[in-house]
C-alpha positions as CSV (number, residue, x, y, z in Angstrom):
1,X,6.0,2.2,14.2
2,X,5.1,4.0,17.4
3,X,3.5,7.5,15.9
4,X,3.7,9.2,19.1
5,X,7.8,9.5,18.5
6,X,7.2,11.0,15.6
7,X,4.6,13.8,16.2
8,X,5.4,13.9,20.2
9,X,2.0,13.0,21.2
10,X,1.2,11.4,24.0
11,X,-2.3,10.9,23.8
12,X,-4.3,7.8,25.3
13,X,-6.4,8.2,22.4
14,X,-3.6,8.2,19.7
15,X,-2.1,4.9,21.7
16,X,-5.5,3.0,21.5
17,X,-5.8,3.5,17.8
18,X,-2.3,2.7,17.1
19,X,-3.0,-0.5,18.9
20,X,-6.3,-1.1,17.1
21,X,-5.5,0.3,13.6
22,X,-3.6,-2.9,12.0
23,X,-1.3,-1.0,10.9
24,X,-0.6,-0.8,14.6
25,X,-0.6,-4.7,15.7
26,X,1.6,-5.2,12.4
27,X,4.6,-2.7,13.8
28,X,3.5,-4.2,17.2
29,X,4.4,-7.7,16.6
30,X,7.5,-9.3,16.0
31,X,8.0,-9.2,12.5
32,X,10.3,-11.8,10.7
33,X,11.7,-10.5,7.4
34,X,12.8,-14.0,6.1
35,X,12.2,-13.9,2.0
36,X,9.0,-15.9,2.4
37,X,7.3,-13.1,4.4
38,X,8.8,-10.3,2.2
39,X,7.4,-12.1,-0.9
40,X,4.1,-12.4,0.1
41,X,3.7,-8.5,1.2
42,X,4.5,-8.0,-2.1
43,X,1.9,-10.3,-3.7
44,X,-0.3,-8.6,-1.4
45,X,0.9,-5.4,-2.8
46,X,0.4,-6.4,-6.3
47,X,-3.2,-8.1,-5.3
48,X,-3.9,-4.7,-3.6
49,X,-2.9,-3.0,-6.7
50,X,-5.1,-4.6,-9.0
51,X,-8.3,-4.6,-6.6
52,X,-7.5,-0.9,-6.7
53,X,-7.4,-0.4,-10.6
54,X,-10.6,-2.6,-10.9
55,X,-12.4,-0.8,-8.5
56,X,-11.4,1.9,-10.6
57,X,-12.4,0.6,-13.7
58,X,-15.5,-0.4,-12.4
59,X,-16.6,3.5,-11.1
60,X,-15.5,4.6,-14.5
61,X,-18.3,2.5,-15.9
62,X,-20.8,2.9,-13.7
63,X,-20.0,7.1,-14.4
64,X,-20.3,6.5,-18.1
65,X,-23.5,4.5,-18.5
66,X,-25.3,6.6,-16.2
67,X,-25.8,4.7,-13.3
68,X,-24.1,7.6,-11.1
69,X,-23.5,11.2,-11.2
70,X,-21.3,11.2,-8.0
71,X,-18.2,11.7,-9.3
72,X,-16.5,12.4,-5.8
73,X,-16.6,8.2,-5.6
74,X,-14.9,8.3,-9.2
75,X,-12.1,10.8,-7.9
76,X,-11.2,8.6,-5.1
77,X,-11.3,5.6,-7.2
78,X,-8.9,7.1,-9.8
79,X,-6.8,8.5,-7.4
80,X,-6.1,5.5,-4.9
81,X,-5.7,3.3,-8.5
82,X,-2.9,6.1,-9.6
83,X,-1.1,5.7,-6.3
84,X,-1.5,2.0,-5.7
85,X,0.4,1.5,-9.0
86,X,3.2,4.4,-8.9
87,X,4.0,2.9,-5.7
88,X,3.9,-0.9,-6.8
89,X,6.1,0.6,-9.9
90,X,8.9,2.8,-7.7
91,X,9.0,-0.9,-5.3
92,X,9.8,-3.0,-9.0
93,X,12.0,-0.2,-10.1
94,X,14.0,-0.9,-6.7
95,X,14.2,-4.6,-6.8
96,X,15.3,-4.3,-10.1
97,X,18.4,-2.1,-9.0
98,X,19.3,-4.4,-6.0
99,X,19.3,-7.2,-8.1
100,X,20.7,-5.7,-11.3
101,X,23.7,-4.8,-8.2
102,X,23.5,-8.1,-7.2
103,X,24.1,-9.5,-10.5
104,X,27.6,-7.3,-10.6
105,X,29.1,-8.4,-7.8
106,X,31.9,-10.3,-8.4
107,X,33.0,-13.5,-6.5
């Protein structure tokens, strides 16, 4: 998605990390949406999801036994884990619907 639409910046230096980011070379490229492709983003979002709550899981431990006192590292942790998996949630909740839609139509 070209950013500089959105905001209506036109900055060389907004362009050069769009094309960098790969975020950027993803909306870049020619993307093909056949079911293959769309299935495996969302393994990678579950995959994502997990390494997220582990991570998590992981600072919460380290926090409790002692090992660290920095619990700016445990925020972020908790926080990314909590979004990762409302998001991953809200996309199930969606396929569910289309399909549950799917499954109504009548031939």
């Amino acid at each position: 998605m070209d950013i500089t639409s959105l905001y209506n910046v036109t900055s060389g230096a907004v362009r050069q990390a769009e094309k960098s980011s790969a975020i950027g070379r993803q909306a870049l490229e020619k993307q093909d949406d056949s079911f293959n492709d769309i299935f495996q983003k969302a393994i990678d979002n579950i995959n994502t999801t997990n390494s997220y709550l582990s991570d998590m899981e992981n600072e919460e431990v380290k926090w409790m036994l002692g090992e660290t006192e920095n619990t700016h590292d445990l925020t972020i942790a908790i926080n990314k884990a909590t979004t990762a998996l409302q998001y991953t949630v809200t996309v199930r909740d969606k396929l569910l619907e289309a399909y549950k839609e799917l499954m109504q139509i009548q031939i």
